[in-house]
N, C-alpha and C positions, 0 to 999 in steps of 0.2 A: 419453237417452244423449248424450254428446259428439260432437261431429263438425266437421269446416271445411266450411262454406258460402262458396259465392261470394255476397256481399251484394251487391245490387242499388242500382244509384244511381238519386240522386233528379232526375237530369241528362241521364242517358243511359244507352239499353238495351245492353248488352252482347250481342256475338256474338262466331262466329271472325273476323266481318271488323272488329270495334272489339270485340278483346281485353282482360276485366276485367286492371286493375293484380295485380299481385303482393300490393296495399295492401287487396283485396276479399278475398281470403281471410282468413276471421274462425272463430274458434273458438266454439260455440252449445252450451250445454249442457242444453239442455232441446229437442232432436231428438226426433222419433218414431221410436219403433222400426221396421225395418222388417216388414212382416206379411209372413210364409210360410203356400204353400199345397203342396197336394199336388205331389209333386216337388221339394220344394224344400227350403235346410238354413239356419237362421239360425247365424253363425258370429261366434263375439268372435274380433275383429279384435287381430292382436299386433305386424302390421307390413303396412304397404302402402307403395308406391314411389310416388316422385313422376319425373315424366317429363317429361324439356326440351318448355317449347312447350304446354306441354297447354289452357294457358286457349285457344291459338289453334284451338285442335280443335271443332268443330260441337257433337262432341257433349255437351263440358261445359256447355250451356245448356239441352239437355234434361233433361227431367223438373223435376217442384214442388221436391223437395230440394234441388237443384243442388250437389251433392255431389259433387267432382272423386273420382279413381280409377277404376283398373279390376283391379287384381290384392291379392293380401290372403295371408298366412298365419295361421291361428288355429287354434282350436280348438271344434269341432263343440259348440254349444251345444242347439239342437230341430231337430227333422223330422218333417216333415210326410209321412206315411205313411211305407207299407213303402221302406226305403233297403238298402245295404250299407254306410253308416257308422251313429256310434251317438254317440251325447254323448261328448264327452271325447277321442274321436279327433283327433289334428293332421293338417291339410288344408294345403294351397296350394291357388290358380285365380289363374285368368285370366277374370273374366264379361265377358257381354257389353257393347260399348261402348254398345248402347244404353238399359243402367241404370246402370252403370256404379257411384257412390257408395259407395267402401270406404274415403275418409279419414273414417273413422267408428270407434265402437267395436262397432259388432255391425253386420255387412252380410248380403244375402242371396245366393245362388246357386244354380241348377238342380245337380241331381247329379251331371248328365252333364258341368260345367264343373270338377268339384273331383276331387282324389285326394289318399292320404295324404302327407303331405311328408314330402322327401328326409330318411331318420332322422339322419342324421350333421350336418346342418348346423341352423345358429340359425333361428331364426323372419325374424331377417334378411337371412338368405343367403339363403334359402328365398325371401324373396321378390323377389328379383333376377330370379329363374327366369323365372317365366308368361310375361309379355308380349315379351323380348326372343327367348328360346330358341324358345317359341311360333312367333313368327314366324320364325326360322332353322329351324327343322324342316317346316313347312309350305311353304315358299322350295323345300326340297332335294326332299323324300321326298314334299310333294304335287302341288306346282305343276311342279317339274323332273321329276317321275319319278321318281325315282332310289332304288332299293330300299334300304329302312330296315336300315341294321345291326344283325347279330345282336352285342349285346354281348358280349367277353370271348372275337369268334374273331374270323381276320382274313378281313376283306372283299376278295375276289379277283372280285367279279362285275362294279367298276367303273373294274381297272385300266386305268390309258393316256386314260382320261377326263380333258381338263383342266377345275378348276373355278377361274376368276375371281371373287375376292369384292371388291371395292371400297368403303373406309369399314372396312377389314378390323377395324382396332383398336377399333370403337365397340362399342355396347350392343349390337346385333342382330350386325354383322359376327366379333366374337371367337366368339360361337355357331356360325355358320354356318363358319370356318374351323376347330373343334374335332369338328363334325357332318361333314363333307365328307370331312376324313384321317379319324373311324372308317370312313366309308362308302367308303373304300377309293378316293376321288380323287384327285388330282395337285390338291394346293391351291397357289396363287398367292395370297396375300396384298397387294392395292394397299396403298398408303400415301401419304402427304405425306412422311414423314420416317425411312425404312427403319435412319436413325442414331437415334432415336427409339425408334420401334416396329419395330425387326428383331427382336431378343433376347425380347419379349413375343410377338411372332405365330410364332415360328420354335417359341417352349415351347408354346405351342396346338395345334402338327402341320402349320404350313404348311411345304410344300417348297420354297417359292420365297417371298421378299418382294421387294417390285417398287415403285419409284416411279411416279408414273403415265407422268412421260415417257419411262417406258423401255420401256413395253407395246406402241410402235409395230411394225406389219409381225408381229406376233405373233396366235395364234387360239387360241379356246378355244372346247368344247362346251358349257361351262354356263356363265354369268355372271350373279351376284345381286347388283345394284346397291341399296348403301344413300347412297348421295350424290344421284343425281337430277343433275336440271342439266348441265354442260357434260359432268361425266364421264360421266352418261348417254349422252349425246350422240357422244361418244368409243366408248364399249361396245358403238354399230350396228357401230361397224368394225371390233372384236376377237373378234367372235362369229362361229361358223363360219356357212356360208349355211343349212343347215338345222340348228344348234343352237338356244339355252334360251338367251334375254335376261329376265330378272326383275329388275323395281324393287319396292321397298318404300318407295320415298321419296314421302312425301305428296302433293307437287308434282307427282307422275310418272302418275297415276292414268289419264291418255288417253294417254298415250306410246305404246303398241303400234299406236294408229291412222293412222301414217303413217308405214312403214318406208322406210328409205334405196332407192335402187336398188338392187336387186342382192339384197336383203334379205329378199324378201316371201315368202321359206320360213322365214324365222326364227319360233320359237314366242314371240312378245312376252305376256309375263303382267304386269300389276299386280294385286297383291292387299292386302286387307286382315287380317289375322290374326284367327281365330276362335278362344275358349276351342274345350276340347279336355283334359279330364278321363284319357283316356286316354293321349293324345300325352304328358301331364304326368306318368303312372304310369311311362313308358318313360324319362321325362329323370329323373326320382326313383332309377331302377335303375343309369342312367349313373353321377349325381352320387353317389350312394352308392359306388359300383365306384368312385368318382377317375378317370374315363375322360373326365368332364366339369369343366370348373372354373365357379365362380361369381366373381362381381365385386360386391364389394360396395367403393361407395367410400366413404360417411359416414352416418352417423344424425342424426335430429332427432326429438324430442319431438312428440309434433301438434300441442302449443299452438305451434310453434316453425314451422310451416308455411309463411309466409310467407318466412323465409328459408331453407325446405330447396327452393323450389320456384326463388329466385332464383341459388342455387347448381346448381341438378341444369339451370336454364336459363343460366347463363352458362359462362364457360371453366372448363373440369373441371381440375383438380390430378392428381385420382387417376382409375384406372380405376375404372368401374364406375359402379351406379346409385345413386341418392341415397333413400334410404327412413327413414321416420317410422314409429318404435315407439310401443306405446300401451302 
């Protein structure tokens, strides 16, 4: 099968701390297929995303294939024993990052990582989904608490609740500010440039857009930090004393371990985003409903990899994620 391999140099080992070039991603057409076992579904691959930063990620060095990805839409190709899909079915997932290799044309995934994808959207939109909403759901309804809306009625269980999202307008933040107003919070949307991104996060359901230096002397119950760094840093002092401070930002991974004064009832969570098969069957039922939107900002070819990877890692034009059709 086809697939982008990170090529190994003949100079120097690559990791996340000496990041291969954008110039090491190489197209291979004679990959092994992946082998499935019981539990498991092999899928032709129709779209997988690429994601800012990923050669700096750990985990794209693991395993023989070194096969970047982690999220896929296709089409149910074999499986391996009793399932609830069947060949031919269309899927979305989010696998685990620590196999990760979907820029490929046939990848593999546990059952419990897949569901059918959202009917109403492309195989491209579809796969915007997994990995950013994943994590904005998991943010809200696992790690905050905060009971999962019942789609298509209104949520009155989390009025008067403020939630703070920061990085509001990115890949993770436009989720999490879409997730918050169905769940029936008081969304605040940060920004850099509210002349910018007011008019896009205001159509998402935020009730408030906010520059950051306007957030001073102000409190909030929930805050899910996707910046890290100073505005983290900023978020110990806007979070009520015994509220929900949530980073996703890679950088932010021991943050919870040394809260300000004053602070040390604060619930401090960093997480990592887990596939999640089901979580993805409930954002399928949103996006279908149009109660959810996707962001898809441009396509690339796989052979074309290397510049969909230097795009989706430099300054963005458009919203949204940068994804390679096969």
């Amino acid at each position: 099968m086809q697939a982008i391999r990170i090529q190994s140099s003949k100079t120097e080992v690559y990791s996340a701390s000496n990041p291969a070039p954008s110039s090491a991603l190489v197209l291979e057409k004679d990959v092994p297929f992946p082998e499935i076992k019981a539990g498991q579904i092999l899928v032709r691959v129709y779209a997988t995303t690429v994601t800012r930063d990923e050669l700096t990620w750990p985990e794209s060095y693991h395993g023989e294939q070194r096969i970047p990805g982690y999220d896929f839409s296709g089409v149910v190709e074999r499986i391996a024993g009793p399932s609830k899909f069947k060949p031919g079915d269309e899927v979305y997932a989010m696998v685990s990052t620590t196999r990760g290799s979907t820029w490929a044309e046939y990848a593999m995934a546990l059952e419990e990582e897949v569901a059918l994808k959202p009917a109403k959207l492309s195989w491209a939109e579809s796969v915007t989904v997994p990995l950013s909403a994943l994590t904005a759901w998991q943010a809200l309804f696992v790690h905050a608490g905060v009971p999962e809306p019942a789609f298509g009625t209104a949520a009155k269980h989390n009025a008067g609740r403020k939630l703070l999202v920061t990085g509001a307008s990115g890949a993770v933040g436009s989720y999490i500010v879409q997730l918050g107003a169905l769940a029936g919070l008081h969304v605040v949307a940060a920004s850099s440039s509210t002349e910018r991104n007011g008019d896009f996060l205001r159509s998402l359901g935020a009730h408030e857009v906010v520059e950051y230096t306007e957030l001073d002397k102000r409190s909030f119950d929930i805050i899910v930090d996707t910046v890290g760094r100073k505005t983290l840093a900023q978020s110990w002092h806007l979070v009520a004393d015994e509220g929900i401070l949530i980073s996703v930002e890679s950088s932010s991974f021991n943050f919870a371990r040394s809260p300000p004064a004053g602070k040390d009832h604060v619930k401090a969570i960093f997480f990592i985003v887990e596939p999640s098969g089901k979580q993805l069957e409930k954002l399928a039922e949103a996006l279908d409903a149009g109660l959810v939107k996707p962001f898809l900002a441009e396509t690339f070819p796989l052979e074309e990899a290397k510049a969909a990877y230097e795009k989706a890692s430099g300054r963005m034009e458009r919203r949204g994620k940068v994804v390679l059709v096969l």
